[in-house]
C-alpha positions in Angstrom: 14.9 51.4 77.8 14.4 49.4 81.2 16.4 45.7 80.9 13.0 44.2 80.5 13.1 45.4 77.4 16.2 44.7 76.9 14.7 42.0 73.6 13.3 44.7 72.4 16.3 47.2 72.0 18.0 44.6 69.3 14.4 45.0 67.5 15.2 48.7 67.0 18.6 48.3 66.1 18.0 45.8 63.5 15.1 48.0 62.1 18.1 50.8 61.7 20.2 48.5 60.1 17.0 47.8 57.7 17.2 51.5 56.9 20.3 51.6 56.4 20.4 48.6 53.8 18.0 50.8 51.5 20.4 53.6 51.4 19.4 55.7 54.6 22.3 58.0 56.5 22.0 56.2 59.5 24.7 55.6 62.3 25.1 53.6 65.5 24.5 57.0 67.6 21.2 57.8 65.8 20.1 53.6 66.6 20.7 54.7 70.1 19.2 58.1 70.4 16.3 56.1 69.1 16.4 53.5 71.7 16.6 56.4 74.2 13.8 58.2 72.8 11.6 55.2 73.0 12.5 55.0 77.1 9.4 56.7 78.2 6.8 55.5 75.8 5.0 52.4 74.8 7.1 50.2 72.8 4.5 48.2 71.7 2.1 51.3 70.2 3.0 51.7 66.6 2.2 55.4 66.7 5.1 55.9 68.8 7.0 53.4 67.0 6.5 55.4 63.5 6.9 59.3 65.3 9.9 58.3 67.3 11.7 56.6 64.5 10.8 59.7 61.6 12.2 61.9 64.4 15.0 60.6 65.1 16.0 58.6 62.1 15.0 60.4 59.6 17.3 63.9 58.4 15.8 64.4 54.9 12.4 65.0 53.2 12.9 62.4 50.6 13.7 60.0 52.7 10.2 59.7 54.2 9.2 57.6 51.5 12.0 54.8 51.6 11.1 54.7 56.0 7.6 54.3 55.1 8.6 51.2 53.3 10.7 49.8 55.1 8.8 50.7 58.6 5.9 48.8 56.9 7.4 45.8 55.5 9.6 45.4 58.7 6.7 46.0 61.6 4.5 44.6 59.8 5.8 41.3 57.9 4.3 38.0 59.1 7.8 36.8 60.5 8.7 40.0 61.8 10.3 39.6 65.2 7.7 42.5 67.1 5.0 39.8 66.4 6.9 37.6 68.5 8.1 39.8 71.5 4.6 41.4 70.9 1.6 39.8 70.8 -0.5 42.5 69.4 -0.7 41.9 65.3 -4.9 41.9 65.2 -3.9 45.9 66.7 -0.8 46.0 64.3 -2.6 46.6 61.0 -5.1 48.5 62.0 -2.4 51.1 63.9 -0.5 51.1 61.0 -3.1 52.2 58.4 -3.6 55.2 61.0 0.1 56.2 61.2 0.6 56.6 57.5 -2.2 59.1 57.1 0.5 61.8 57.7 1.1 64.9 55.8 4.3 65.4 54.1 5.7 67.8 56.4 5.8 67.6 59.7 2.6 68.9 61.7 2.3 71.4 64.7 1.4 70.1 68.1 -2.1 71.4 67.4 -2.4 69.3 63.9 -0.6 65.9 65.2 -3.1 66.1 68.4 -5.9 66.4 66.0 -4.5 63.5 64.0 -4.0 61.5 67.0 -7.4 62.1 68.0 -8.6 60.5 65.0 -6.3 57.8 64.8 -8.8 55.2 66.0 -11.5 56.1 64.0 -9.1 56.1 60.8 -7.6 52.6 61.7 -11.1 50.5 62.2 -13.5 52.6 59.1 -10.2 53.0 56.6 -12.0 50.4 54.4 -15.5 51.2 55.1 -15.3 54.5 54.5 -13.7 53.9 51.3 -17.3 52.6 50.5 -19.2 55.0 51.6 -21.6 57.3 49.8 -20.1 61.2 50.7 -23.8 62.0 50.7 -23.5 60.0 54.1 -20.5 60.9 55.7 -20.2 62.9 59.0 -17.6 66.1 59.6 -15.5 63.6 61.5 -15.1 61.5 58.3 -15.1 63.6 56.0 -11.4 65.1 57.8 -10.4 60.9 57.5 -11.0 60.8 53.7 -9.1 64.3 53.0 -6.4 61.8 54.5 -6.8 59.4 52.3 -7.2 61.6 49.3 -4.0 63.0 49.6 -2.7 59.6 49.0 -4.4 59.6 45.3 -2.1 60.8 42.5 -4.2 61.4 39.0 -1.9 61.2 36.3 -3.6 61.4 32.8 -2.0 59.5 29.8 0.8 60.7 27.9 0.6 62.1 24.5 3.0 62.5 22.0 3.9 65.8 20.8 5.2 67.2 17.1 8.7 68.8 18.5 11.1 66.3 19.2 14.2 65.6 21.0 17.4 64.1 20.4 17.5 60.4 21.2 19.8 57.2 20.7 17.3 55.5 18.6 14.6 56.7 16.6 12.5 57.1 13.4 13.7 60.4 11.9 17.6 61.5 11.4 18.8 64.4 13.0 20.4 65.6 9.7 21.6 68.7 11.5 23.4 67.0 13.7 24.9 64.5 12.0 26.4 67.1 9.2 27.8 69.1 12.4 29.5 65.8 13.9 31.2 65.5 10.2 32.4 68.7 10.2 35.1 67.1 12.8 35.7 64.5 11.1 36.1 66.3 7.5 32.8 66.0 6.1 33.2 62.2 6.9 29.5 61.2 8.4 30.6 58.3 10.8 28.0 58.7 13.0 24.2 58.6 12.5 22.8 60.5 15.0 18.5 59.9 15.2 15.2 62.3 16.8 12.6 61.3 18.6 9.0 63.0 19.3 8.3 64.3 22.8 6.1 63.0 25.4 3.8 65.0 27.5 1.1 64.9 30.2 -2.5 65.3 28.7 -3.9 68.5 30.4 -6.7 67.6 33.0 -9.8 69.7 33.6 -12.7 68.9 36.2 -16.3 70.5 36.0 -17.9 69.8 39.5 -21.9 70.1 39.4 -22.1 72.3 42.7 -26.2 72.6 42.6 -28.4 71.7 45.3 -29.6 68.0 43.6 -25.2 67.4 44.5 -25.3 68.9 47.4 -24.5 65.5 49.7 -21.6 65.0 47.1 -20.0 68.6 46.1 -17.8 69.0 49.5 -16.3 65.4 48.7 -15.6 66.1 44.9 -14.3 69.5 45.5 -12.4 68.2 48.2 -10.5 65.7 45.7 -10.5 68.4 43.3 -8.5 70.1 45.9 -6.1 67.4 46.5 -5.9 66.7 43.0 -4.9 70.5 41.9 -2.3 70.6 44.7 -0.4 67.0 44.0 -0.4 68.6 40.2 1.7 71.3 41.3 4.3 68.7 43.0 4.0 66.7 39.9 4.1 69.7 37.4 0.8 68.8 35.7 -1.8 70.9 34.4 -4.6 70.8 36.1 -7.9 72.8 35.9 -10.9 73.1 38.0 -14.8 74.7 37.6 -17.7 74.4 39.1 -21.3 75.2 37.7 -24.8 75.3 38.8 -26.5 77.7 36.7 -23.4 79.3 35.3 -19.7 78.6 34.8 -17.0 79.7 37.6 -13.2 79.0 37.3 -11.8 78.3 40.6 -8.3 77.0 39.6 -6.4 79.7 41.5 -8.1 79.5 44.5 -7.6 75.5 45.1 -4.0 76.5 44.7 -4.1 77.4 48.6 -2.0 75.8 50.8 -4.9 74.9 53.3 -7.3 72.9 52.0 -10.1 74.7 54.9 -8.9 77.9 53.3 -9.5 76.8 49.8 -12.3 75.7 50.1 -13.9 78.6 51.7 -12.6 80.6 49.0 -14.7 78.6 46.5 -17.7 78.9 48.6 -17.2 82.7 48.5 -16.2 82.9 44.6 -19.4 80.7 43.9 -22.7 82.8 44.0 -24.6 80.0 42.7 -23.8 77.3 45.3 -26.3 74.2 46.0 -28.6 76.6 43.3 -30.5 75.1 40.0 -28.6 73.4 37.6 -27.9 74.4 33.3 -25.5 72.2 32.8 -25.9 72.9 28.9 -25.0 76.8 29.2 -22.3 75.7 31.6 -20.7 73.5 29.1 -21.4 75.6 26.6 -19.4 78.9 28.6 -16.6 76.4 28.9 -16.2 75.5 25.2 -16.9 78.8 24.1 -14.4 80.6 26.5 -11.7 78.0 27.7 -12.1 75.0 25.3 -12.2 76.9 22.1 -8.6 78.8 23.4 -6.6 75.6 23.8 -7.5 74.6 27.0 -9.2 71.1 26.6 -7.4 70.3 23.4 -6.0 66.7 23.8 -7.0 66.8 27.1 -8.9 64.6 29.8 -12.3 66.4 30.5 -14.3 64.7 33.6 -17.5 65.9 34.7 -19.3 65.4 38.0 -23.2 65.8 37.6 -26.2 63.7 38.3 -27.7 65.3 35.1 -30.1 67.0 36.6 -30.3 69.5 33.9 -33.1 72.5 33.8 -31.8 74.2 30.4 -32.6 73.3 27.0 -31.3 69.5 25.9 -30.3 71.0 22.5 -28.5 73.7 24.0 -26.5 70.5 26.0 -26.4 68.3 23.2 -24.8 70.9 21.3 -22.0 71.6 23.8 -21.4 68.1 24.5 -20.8 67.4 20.9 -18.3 70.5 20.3 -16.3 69.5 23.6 -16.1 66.1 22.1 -14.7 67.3 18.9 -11.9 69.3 21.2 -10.8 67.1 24.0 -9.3 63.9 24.0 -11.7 61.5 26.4 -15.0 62.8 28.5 -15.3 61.0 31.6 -18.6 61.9 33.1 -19.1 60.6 37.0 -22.8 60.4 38.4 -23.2 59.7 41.3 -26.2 58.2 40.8 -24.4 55.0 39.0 -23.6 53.9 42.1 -21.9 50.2 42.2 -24.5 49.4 39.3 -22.8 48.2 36.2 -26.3 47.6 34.2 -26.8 51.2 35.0 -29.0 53.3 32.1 -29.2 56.5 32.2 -33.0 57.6 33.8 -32.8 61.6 33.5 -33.0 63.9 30.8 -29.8 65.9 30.7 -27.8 62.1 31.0 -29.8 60.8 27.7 -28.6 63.8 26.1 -25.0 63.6 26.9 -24.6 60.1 27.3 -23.6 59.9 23.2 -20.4 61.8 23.4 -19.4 60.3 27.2 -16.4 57.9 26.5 -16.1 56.5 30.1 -19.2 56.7 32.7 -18.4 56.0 36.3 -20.2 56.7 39.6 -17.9 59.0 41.8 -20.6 58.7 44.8 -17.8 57.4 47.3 -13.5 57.3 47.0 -13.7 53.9 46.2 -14.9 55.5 42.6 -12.4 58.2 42.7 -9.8 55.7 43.0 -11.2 53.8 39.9 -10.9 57.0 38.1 -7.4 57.4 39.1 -6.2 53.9 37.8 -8.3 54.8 34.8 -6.6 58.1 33.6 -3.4 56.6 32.5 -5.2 54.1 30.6 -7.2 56.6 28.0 -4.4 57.2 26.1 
């Protein structure tokens, strides 16, 4: 850096030194390649700040995380030292919400110019769009909110299971240990050694109503189904996706894609029935009868996305409704036609039948609502 920034060369090196405090591999020469790197670009755009720090800071995946952190809390905090050399905190926040929507991995030159690109957009509608209806959202924000969505982790409640595992404290004896142990000591027990019952993730299914009446919403919920399917496979969880309009389709192994454009299309193409009528009975119906029935949605989380818009019989859903009930744990059913109303009653035919056997009814009409249901899962235990 030129001597006039000279001031601003100690604010890099005590940002390493921050690093290093949390447990970051960092030395003196990797402060300076840093400082170096920084020579030709704007020292006071956080974009550059963030890219030219992860570069050259930062040697390990998991170690992304902790900079994120720290890059936030340190460029950010109200008595941090760039909003004193820098007068440019009204820019700061905004900036920053724009560099974190990042992918995991590092992008190509084509990807991170594309991010870039959209950059400004995502900094000054982050909030907005979080309250916005997908039914209004443009191409261009639509790509901002698959951002964001990658952020959302669903992690469904924990049951308990009957096998059981050895533990320091517990209810029930491990009898079979404790003889063992004695053997050693001559039949003497001198220890007590105890069980305890595993824990495990419920299983997760989502049914996304794909018909034309959820049209404006399907590309938003299957594009969180997406991102939902792929963090489960980070997360070992058991995730399963269908979609239905007049008839059931299983699209779990095609969401398991690494790009999300590619996924997608692959749905569109396994579909026939896409924005088609909607028999949301028979659909439920095909899943209890083929999936549910087999183990599938046993103890499991079961969240349906339909306006209940239904054209089939209302017995035929009623009936469905009440045998899914009977084999999952909680049904969350998401209409987007809830909206922000909390008085909200259902007005069509198909939600009168299957509001009964609902346990949780939210909206889903914009990612503030799919964030709810994410701080929601965990708590139907």
């Amino acid at each position: 850096m030129s001597s006039g920034n000279s001031a601003f060369v100690s604010v890099l090196a005590n940002f390493g030194r921050a690093l290093r405090a949390e447990g970051l591999a960092i030395g003196s020469g990797d402060i300076l390649t840093y400082c170096e790197a920084m020579t030709p670009l704007d020292p006071t755009d956080l974009v550059d700040l963030y890219w030219g720090g992860r570069t050259c800071l930062v040697s390990r995946r998991d170690d992304i995380r902790v900079y994120d952190e720290v890059f936030r809390a340190f460029f950010l905090a109200s008595d941090s030292p760039v909003n004193e050399l820098l007068q440019f905190r009204a820019q700061a926040t905004a900036e920053a919400e724009a560099a974190f929507e990042i992918p995991a991995t590092e992008p190509s030159d084509e990807e991170r110019e594309d991010e870039e690109a959209h950059l400004g957009l995502m900094a000054s509608n982050v909030e907005s769009l979080k309250h916005k209806s997908f039914a209004g959202v443009t191409t261009e924000e639509l790509e901002a909110l698959r951002r964001i969505m990658k952020r959302i982790r669903l992690a469904p409640p924990k049951r308990r299971t009957r096998r059981t595992k050895a533990a320091g404290k517990g209810r029930k004896p491990d009898l079979r240990r404790t003889i063992r142990e004695s053997l050693r000591t001559h039949g003497e027990m001198i220890d007590l050694y105890w069980r305890q019952r595993r824990v495990k993730l419920r299983p997760l299914i989502l049914i996304l109503d794909i018909s034309g009446s959820m049209a404006d919403y399907s590309r938003g919920l299957l594009q969180f189904a997406y991102s939902a399917k792929r963090a489960s496979q980070r997360a070992s969880q058991k995730v399963e996706v269908f979609c239905f309009g007049t008839r059931l389709t299983h699209i779990t192994k095609t969401l398991q894609t690494r790009s999300p454009d590619a996924a997608l299309k692959q749905a569109a193409k396994l579909v026939v029935d896409w924005e088609g009528g909607t028999r949301i009975g028979d659909s439920i119906d095909a899943f209890v009868h083929n999936w549910g029935r087999r183990g599938m949605s046993r103890g499991g989380i079961v969240v349906i996305c339909s306006d209940g818009l239904d054209r089939g019989d209302p017995e035929v859903l009623a009936t469905a409704m009440d045998r899914l009930s009977r084999l999952c744990h909680n049904i969350v059913w998401m209409n987007p036609h809830k909206g922000d109303n909390s008085d909200y009653q259902p007005q069509t035919l198909g939600m009168k039948v299957a509001y009964p056997h609902i346990d949780v009814l939210l909206s889903g009409h914009d990612l503030s609502s799919l964030e709810e249901l994410a701080e929601l899962l965990p708590k139907l235990g």
